[in-house]
HTML snippet that shows the backbone in 3Dmol.js (N, CA, C, O; Angstrom):
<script src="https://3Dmol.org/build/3Dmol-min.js"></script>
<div id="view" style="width:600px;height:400px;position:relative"></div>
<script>
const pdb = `
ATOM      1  N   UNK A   1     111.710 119.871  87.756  1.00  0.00           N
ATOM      2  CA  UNK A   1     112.123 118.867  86.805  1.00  0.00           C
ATOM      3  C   UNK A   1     112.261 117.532  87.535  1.00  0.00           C
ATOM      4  O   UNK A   1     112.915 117.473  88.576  1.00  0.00           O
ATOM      5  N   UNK A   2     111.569 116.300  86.936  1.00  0.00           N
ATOM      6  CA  UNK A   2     111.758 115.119  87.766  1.00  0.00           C
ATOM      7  C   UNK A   2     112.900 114.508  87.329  1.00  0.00           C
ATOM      8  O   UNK A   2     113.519 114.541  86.265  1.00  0.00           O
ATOM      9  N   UNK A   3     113.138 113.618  88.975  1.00  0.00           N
ATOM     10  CA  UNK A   3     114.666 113.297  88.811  1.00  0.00           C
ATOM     11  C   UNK A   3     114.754 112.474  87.948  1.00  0.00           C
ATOM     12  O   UNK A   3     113.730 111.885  87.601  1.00  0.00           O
ATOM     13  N   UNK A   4     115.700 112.250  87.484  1.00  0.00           N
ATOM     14  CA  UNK A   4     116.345 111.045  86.000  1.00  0.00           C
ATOM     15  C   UNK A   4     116.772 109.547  86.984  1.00  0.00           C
ATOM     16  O   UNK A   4     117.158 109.527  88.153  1.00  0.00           O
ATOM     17  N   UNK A   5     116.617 108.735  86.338  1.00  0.00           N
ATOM     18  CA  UNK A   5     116.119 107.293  86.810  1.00  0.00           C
ATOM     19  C   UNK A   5     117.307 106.806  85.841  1.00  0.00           C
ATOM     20  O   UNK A   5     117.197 107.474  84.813  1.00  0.00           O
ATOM     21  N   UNK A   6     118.064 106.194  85.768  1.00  0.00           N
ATOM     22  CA  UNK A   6     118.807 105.606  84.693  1.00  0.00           C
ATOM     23  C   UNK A   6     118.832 104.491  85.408  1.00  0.00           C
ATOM     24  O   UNK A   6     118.595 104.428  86.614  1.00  0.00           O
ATOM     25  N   UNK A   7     119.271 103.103  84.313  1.00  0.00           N
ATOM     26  CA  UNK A   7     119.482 101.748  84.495  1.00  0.00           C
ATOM     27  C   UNK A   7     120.806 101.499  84.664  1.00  0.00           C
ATOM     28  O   UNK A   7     121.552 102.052  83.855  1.00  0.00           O
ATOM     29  N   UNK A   8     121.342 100.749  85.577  1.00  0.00           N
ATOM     30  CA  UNK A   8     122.741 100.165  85.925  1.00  0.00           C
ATOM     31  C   UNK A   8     123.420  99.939  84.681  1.00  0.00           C
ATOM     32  O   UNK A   8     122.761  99.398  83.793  1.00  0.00           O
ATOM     33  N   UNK A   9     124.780 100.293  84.413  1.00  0.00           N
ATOM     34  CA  UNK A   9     125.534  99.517  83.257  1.00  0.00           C
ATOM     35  C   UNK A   9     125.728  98.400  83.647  1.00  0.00           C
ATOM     36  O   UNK A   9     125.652  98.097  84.838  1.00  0.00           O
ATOM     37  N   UNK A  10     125.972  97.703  82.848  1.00  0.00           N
ATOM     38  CA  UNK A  10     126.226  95.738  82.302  1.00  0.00           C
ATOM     39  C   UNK A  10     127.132  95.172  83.615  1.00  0.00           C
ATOM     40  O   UNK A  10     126.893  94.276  84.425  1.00  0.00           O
ATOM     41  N   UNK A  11     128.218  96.047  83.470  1.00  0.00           N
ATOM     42  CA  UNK A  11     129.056  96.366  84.628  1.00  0.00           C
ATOM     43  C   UNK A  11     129.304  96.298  85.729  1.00  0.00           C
ATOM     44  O   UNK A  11     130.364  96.015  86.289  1.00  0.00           O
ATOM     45  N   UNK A  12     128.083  96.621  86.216  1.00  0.00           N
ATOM     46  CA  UNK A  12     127.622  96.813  87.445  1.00  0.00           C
ATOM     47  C   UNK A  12     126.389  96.041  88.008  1.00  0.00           C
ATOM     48  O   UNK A  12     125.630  96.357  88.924  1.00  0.00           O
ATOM     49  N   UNK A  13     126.404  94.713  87.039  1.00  0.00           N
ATOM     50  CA  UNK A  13     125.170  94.491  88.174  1.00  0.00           C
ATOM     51  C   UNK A  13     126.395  92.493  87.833  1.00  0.00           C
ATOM     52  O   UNK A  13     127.065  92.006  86.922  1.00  0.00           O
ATOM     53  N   UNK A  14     125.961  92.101  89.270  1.00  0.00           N
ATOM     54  CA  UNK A  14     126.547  90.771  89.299  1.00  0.00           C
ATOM     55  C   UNK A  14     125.708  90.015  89.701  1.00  0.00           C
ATOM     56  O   UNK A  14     124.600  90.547  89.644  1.00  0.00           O
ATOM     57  N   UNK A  15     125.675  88.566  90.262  1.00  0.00           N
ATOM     58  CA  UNK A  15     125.049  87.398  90.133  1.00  0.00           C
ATOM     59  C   UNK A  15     125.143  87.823  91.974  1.00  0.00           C
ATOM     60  O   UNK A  15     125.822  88.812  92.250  1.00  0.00           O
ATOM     61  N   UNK A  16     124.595  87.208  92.908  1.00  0.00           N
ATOM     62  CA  UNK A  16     124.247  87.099  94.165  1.00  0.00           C
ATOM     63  C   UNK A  16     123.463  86.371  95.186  1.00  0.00           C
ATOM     64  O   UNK A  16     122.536  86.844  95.842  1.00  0.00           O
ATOM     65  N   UNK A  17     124.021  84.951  95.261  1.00  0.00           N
ATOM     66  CA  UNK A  17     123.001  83.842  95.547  1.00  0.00           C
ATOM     67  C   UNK A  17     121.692  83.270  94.597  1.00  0.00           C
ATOM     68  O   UNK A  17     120.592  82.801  94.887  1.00  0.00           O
ATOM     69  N   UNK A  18     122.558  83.623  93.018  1.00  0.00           N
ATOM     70  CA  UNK A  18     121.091  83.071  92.365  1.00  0.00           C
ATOM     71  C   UNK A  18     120.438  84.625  91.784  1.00  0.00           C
ATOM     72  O   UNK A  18     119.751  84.484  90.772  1.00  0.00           O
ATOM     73  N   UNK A  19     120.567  86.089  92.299  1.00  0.00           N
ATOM     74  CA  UNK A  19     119.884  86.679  91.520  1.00  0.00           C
ATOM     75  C   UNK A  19     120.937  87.450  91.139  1.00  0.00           C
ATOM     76  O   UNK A  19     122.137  87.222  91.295  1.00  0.00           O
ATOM     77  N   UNK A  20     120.194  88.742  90.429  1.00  0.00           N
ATOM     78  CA  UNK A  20     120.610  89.671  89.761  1.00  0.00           C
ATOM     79  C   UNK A  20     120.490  90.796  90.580  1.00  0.00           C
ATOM     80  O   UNK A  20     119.420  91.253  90.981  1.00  0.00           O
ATOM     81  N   UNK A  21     122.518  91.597  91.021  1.00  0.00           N
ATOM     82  CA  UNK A  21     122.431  92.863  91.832  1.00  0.00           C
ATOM     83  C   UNK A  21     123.444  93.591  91.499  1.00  0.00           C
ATOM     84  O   UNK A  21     124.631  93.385  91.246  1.00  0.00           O
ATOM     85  N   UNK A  22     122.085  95.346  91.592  1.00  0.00           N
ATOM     86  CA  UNK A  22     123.022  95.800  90.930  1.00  0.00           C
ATOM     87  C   UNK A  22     124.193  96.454  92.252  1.00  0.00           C
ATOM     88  O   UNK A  22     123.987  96.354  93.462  1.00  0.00           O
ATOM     89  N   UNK A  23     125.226  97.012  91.697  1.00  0.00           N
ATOM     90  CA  UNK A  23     125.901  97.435  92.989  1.00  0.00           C
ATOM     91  C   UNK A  23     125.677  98.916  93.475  1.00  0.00           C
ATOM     92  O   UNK A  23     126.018  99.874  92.781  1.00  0.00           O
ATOM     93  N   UNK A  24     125.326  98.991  94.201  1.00  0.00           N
ATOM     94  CA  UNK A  24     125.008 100.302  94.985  1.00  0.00           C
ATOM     95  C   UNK A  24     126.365 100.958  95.853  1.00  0.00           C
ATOM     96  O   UNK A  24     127.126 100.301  96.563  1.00  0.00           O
ATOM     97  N   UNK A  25     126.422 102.105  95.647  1.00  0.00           N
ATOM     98  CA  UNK A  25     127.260 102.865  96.957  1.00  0.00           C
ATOM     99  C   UNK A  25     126.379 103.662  98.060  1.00  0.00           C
ATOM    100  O   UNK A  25     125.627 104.633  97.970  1.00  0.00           O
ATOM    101  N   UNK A  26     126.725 102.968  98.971  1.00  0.00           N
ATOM    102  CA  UNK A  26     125.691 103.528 100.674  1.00  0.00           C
ATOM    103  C   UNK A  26     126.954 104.507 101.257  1.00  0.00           C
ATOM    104  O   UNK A  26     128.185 104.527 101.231  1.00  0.00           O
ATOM    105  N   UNK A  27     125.913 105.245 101.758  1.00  0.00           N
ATOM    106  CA  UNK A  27     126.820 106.175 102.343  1.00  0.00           C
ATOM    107  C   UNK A  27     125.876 105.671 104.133  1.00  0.00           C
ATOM    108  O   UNK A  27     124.886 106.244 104.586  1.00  0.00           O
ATOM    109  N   UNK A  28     126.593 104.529 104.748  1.00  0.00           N
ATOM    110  CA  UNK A  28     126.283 104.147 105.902  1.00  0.00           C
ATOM    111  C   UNK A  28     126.822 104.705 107.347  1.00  0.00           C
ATOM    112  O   UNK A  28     128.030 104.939 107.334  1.00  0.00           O
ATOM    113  N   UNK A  29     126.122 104.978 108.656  1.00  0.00           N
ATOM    114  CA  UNK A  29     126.309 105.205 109.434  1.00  0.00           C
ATOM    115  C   UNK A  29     127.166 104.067 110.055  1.00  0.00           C
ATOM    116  O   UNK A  29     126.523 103.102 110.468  1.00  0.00           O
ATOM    117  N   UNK A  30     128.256 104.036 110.161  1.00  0.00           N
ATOM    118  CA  UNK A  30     129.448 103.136 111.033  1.00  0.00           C
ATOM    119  C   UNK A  30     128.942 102.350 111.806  1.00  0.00           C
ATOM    120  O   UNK A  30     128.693 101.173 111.543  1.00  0.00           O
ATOM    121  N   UNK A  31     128.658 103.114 113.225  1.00  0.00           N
ATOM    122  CA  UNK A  31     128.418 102.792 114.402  1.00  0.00           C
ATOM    123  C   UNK A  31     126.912 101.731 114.162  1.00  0.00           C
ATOM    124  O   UNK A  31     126.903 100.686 114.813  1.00  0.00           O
ATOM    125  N   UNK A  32     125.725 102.018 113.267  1.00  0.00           N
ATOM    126  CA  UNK A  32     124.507 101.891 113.233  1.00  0.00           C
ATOM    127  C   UNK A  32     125.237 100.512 112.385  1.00  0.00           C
ATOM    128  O   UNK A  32     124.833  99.723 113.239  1.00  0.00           O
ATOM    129  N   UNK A  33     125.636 100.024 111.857  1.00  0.00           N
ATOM    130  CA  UNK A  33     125.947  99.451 110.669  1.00  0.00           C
ATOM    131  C   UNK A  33     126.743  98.082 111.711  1.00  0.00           C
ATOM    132  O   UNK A  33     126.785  96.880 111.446  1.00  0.00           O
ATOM    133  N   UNK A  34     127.212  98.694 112.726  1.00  0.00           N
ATOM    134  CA  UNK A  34     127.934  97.626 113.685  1.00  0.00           C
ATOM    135  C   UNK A  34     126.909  97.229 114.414  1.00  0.00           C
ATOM    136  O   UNK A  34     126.776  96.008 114.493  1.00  0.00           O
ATOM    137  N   UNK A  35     126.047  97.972 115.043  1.00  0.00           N
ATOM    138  CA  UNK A  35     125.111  97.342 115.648  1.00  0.00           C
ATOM    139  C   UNK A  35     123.988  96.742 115.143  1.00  0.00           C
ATOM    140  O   UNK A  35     123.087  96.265 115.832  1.00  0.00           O
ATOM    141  N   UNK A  36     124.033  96.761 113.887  1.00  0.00           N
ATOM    142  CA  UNK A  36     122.862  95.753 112.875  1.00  0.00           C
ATOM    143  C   UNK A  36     123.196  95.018 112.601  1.00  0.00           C
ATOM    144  O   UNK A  36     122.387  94.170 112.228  1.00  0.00           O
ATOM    145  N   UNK A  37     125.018  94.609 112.526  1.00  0.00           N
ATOM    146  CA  UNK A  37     125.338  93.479 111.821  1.00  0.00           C
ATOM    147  C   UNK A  37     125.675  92.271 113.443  1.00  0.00           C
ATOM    148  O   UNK A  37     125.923  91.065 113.410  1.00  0.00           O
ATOM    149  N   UNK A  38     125.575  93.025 114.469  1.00  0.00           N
ATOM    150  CA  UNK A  38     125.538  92.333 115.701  1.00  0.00           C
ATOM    151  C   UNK A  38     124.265  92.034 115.804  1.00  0.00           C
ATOM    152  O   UNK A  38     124.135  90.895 116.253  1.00  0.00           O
ATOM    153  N   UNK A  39     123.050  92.672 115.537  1.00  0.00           N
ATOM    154  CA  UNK A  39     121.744  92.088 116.333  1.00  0.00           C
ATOM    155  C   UNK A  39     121.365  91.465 115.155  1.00  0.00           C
ATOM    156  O   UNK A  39     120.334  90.794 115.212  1.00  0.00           O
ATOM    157  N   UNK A  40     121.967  91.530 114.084  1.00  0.00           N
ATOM    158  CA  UNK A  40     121.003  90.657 112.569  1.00  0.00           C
ATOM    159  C   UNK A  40     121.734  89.343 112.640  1.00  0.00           C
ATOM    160  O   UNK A  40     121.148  88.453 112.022  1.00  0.00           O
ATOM    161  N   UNK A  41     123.033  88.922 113.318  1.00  0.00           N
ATOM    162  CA  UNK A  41     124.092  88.127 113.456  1.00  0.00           C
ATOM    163  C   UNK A  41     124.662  87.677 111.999  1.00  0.00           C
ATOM    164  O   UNK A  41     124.909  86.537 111.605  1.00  0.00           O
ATOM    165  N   UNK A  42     124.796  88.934 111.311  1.00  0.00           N
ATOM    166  CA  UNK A  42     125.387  88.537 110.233  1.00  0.00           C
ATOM    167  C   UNK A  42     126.942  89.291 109.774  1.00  0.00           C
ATOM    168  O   UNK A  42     126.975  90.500 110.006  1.00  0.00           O
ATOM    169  N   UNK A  43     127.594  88.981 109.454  1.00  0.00           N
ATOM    170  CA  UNK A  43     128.905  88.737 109.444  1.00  0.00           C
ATOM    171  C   UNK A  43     129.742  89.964 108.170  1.00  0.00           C
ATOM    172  O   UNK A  43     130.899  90.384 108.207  1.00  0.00           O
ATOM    173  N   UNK A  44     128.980  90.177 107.454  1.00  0.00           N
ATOM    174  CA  UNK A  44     129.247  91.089 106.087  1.00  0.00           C
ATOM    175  C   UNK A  44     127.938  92.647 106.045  1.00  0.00           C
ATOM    176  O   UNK A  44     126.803  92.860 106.473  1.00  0.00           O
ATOM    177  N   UNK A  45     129.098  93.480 105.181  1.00  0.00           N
ATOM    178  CA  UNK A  45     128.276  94.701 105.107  1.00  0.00           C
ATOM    179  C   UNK A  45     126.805  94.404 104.066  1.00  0.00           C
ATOM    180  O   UNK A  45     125.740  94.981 104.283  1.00  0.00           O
ATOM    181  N   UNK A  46     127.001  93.435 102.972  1.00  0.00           N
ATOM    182  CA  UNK A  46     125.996  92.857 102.050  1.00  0.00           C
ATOM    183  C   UNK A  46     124.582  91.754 103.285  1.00  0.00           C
ATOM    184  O   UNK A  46     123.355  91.744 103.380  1.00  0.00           O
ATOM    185  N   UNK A  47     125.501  91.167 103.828  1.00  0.00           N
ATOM    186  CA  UNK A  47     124.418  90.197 104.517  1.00  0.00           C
ATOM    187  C   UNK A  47     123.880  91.207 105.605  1.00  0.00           C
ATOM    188  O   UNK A  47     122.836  90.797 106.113  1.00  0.00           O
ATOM    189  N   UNK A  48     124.267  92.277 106.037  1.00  0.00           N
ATOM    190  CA  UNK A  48     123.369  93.086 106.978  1.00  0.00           C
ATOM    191  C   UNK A  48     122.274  94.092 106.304  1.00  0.00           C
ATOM    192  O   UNK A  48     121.229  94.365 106.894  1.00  0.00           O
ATOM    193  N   UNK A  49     122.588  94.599 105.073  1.00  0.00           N
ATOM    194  CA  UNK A  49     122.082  95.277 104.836  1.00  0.00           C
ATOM    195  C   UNK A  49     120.894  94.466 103.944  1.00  0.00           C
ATOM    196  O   UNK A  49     119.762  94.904 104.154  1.00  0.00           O
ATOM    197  N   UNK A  50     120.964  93.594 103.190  1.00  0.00           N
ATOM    198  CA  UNK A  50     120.159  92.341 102.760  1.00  0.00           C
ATOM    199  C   UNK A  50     119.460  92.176 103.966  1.00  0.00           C
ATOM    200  O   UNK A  50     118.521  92.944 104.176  1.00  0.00           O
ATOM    201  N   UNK A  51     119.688  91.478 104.642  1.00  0.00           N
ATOM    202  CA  UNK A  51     118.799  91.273 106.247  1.00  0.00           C
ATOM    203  C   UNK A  51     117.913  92.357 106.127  1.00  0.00           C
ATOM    204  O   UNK A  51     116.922  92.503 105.411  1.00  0.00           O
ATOM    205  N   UNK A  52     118.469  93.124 106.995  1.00  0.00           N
ATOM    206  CA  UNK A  52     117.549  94.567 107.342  1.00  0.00           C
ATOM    207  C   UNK A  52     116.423  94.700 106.297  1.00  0.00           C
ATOM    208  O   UNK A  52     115.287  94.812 106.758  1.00  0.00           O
ATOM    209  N   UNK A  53     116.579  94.705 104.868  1.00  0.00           N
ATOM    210  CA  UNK A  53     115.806  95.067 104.207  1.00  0.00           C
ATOM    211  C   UNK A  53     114.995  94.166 104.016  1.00  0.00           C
ATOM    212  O   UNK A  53     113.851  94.560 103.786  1.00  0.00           O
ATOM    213  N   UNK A  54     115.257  92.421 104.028  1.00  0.00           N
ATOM    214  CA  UNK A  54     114.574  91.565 104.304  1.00  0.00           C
ATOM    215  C   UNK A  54     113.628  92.189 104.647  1.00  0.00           C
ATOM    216  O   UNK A  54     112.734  92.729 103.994  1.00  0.00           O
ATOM    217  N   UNK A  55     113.958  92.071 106.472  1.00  0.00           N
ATOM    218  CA  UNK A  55     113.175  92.528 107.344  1.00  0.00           C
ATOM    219  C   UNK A  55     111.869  93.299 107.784  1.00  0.00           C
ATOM    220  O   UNK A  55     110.928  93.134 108.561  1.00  0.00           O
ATOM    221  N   UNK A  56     112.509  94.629 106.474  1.00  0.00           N
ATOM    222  CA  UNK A  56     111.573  96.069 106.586  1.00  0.00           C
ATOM    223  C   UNK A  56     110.711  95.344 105.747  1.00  0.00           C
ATOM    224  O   UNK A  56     109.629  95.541 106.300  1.00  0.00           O
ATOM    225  N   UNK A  57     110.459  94.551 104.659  1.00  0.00           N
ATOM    226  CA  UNK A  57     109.858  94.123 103.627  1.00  0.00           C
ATOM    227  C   UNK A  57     108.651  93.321 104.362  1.00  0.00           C
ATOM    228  O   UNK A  57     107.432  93.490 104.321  1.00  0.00           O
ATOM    229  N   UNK A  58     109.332  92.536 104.937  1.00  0.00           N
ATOM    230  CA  UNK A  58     108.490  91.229 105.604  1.00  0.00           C
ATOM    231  C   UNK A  58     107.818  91.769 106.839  1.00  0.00           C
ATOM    232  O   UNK A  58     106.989  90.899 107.106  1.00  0.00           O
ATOM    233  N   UNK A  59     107.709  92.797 107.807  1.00  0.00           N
ATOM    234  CA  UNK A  59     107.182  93.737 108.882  1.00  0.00           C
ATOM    235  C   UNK A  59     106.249  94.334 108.015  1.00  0.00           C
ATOM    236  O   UNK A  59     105.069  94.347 108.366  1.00  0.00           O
ATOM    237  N   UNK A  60     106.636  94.914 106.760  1.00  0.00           N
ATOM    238  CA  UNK A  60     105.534  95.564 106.053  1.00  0.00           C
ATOM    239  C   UNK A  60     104.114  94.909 105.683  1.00  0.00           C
ATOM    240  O   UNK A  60     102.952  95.313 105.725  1.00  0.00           O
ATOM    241  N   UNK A  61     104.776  93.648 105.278  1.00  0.00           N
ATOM    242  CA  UNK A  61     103.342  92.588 104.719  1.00  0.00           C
ATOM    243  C   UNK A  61     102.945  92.467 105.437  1.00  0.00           C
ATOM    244  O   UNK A  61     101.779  92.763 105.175  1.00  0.00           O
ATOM    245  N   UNK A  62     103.022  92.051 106.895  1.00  0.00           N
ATOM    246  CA  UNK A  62     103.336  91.449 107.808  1.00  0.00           C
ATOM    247  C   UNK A  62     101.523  92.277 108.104  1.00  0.00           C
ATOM    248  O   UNK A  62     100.393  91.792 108.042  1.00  0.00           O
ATOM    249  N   UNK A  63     102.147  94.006 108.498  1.00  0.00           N
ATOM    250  CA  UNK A  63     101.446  95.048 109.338  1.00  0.00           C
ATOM    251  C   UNK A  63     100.001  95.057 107.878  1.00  0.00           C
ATOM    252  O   UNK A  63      98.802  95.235 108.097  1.00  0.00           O
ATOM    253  N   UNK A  64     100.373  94.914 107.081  1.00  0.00           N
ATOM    254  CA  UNK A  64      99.307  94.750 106.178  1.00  0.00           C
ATOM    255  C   UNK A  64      98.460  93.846 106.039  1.00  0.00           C
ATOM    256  O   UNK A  64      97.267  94.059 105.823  1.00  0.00           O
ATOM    257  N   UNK A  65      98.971  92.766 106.145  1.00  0.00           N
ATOM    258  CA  UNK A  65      98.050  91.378 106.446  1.00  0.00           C
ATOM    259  C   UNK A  65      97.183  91.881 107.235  1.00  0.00           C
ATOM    260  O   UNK A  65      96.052  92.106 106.806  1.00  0.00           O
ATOM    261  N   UNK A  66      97.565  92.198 108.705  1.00  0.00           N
ATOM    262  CA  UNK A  66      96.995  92.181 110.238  1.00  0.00           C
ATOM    263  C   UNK A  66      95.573  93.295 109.765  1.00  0.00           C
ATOM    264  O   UNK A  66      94.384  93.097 110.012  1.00  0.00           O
ATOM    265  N   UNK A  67      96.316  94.702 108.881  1.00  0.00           N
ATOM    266  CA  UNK A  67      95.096  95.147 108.740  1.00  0.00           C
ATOM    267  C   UNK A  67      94.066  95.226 107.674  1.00  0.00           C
ATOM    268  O   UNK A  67      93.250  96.136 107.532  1.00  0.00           O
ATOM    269  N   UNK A  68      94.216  94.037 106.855  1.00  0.00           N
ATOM    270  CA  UNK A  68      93.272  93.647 106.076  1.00  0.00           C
ATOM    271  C   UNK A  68      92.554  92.956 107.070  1.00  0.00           C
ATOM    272  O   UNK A  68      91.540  93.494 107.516  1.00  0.00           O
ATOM    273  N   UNK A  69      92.970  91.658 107.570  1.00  0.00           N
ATOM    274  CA  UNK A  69      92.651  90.846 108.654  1.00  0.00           C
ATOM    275  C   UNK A  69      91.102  91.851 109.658  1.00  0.00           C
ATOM    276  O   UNK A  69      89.924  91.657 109.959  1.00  0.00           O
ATOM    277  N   UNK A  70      92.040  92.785 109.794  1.00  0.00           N
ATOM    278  CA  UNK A  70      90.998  93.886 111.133  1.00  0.00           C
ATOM    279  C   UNK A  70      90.049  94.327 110.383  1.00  0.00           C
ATOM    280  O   UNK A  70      88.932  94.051 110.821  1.00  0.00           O
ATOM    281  N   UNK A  71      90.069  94.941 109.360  1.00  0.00           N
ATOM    282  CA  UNK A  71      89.321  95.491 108.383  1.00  0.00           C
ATOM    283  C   UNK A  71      87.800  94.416 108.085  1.00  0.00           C
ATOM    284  O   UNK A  71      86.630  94.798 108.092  1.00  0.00           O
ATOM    285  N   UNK A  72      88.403  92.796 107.804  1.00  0.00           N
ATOM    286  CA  UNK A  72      87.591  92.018 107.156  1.00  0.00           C
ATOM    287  C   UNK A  72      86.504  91.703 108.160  1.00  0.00           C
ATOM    288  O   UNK A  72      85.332  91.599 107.800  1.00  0.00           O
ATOM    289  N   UNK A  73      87.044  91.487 109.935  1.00  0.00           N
ATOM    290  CA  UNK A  73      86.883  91.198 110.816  1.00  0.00           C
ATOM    291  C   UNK A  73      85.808  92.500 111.186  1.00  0.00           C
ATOM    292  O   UNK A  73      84.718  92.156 111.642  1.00  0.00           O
ATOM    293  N   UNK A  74      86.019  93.729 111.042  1.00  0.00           N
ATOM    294  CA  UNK A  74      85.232  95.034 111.090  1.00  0.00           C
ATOM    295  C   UNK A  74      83.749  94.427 110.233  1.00  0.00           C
ATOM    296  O   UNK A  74      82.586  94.233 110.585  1.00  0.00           O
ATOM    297  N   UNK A  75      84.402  94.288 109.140  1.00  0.00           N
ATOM    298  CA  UNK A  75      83.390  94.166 107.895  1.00  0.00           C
ATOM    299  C   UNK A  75      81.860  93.064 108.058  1.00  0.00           C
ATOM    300  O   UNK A  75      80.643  93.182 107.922  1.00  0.00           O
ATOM    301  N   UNK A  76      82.755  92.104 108.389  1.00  0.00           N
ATOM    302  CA  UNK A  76      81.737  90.684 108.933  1.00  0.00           C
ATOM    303  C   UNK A  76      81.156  90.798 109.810  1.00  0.00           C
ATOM    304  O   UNK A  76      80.119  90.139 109.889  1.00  0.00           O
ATOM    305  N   UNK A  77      81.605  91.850 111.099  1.00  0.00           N
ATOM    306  CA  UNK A  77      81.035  92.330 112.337  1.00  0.00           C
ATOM    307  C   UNK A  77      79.839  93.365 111.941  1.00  0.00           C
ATOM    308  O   UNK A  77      79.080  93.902 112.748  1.00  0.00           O
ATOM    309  N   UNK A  78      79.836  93.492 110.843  1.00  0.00           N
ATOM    310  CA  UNK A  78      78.968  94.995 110.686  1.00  0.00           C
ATOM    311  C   UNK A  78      79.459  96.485 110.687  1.00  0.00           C
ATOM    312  O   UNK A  78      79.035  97.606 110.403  1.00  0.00           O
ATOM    313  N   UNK A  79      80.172  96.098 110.987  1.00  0.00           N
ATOM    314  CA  UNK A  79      80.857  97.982 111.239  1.00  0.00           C
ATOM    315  C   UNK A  79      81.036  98.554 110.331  1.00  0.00           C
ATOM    316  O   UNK A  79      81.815  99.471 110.593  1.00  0.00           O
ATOM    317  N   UNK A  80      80.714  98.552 109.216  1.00  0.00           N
ATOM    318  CA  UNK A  80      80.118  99.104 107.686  1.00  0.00           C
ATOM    319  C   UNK A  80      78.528  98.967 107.719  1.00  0.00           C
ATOM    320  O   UNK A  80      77.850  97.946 107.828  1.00  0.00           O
ATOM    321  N   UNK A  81      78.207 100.062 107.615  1.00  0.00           N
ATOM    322  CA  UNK A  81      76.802 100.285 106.642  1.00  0.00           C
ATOM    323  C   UNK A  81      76.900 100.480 105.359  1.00  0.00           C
ATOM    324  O   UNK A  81      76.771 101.633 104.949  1.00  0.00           O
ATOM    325  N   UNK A  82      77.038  99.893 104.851  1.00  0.00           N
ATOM    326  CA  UNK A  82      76.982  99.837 102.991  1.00  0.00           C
ATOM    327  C   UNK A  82      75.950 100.331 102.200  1.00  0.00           C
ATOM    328  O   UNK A  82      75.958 100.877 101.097  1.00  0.00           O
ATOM    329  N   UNK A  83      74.822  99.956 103.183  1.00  0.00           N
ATOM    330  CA  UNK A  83      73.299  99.969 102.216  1.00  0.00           C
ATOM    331  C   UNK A  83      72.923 101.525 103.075  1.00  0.00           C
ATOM    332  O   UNK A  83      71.730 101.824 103.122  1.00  0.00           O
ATOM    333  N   UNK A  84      73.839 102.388 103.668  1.00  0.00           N
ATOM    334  CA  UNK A  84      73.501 104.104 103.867  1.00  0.00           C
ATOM    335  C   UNK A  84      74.472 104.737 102.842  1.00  0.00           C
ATOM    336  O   UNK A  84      74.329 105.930 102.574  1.00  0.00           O
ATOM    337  N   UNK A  85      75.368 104.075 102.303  1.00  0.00           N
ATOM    338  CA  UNK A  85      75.989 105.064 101.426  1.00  0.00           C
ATOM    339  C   UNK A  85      75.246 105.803 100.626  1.00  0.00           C
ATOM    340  O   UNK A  85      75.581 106.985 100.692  1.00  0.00           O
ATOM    341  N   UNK A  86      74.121 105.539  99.685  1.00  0.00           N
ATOM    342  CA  UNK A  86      73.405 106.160  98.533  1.00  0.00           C
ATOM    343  C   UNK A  86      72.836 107.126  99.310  1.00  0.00           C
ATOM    344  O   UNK A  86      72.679 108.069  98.534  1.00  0.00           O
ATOM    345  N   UNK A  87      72.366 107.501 100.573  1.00  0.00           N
ATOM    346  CA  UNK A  87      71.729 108.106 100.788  1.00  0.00           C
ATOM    347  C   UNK A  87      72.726 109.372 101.415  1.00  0.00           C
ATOM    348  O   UNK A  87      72.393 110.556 101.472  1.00  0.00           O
ATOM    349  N   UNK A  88      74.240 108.699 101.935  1.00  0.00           N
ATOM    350  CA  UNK A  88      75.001 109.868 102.163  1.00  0.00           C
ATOM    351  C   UNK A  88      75.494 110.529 101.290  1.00  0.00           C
ATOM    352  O   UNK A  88      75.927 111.636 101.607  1.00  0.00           O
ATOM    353  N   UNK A  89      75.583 110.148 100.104  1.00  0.00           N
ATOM    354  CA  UNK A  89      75.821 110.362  98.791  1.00  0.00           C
ATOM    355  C   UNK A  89      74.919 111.774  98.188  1.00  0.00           C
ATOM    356  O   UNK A  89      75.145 112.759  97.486  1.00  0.00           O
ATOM    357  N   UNK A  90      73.610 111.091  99.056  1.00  0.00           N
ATOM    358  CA  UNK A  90      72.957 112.147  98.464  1.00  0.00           C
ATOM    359  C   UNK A  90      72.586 113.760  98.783  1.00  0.00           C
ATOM    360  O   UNK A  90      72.267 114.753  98.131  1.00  0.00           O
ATOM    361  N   UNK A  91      72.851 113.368 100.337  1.00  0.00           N
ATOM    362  CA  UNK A  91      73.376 114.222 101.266  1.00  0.00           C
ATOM    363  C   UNK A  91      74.325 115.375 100.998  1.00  0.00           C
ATOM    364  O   UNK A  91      74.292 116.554 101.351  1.00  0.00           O
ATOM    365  N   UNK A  92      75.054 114.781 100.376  1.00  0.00           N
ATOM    366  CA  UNK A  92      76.253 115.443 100.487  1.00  0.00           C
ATOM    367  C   UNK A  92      76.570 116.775  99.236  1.00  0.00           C
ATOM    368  O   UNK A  92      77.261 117.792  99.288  1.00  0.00           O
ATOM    369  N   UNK A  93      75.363 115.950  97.746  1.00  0.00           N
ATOM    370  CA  UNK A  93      75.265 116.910  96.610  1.00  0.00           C
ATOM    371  C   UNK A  93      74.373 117.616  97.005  1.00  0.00           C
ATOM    372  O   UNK A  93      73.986 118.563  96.321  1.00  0.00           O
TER     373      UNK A  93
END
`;
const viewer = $3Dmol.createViewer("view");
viewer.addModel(pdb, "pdb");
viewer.setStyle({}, {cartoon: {color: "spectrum"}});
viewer.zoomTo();
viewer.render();
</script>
């Protein structure tokens, strides 16, 4: 049975520099939570964990850019044969 997804009550979601958040309960590692809010240099359990996720967000595009980038760079180089596909195609039925 797939899990149930429900929407925040009214309640629970507040204003936060301009957007809309809802409030979450983390069940956070202490120790991990001190040392993120020391190397992120931010001061609150909200501004570290905001950061961090910043972070993971923007590393993600980041690693994605690079390999579209490699990919396109592959592509323009030749390292695709395009015009053998039909024939591996045919190969293959």
């Amino acid at each position: 049975m797939p899990a149930r997804c429900s929407l925040p009550r009214l309640r629970d979601i507040a204003s936060w520099e301009g957007y809309l958040v809802a409030k979450t309960l983390l069940d956070l590692d202490d120790d991990l939570l001190a040392e993120a809010t020391t190397a992120l240099g931010t001061s609150s359990t909200r501004e570290t964990v905001t950061e961090a996720l910043r972070q993971a967000v923007e590393s993600s595009r980041e690693r994605r850019q690079r390999a579209l980038t490699d990919l396109q760079e592959i592509t323009d180089a030749g390292g695709f044969h395009f015009d053998q596909l039909d024939a591996i195609d045919r190969c293959s039925t």
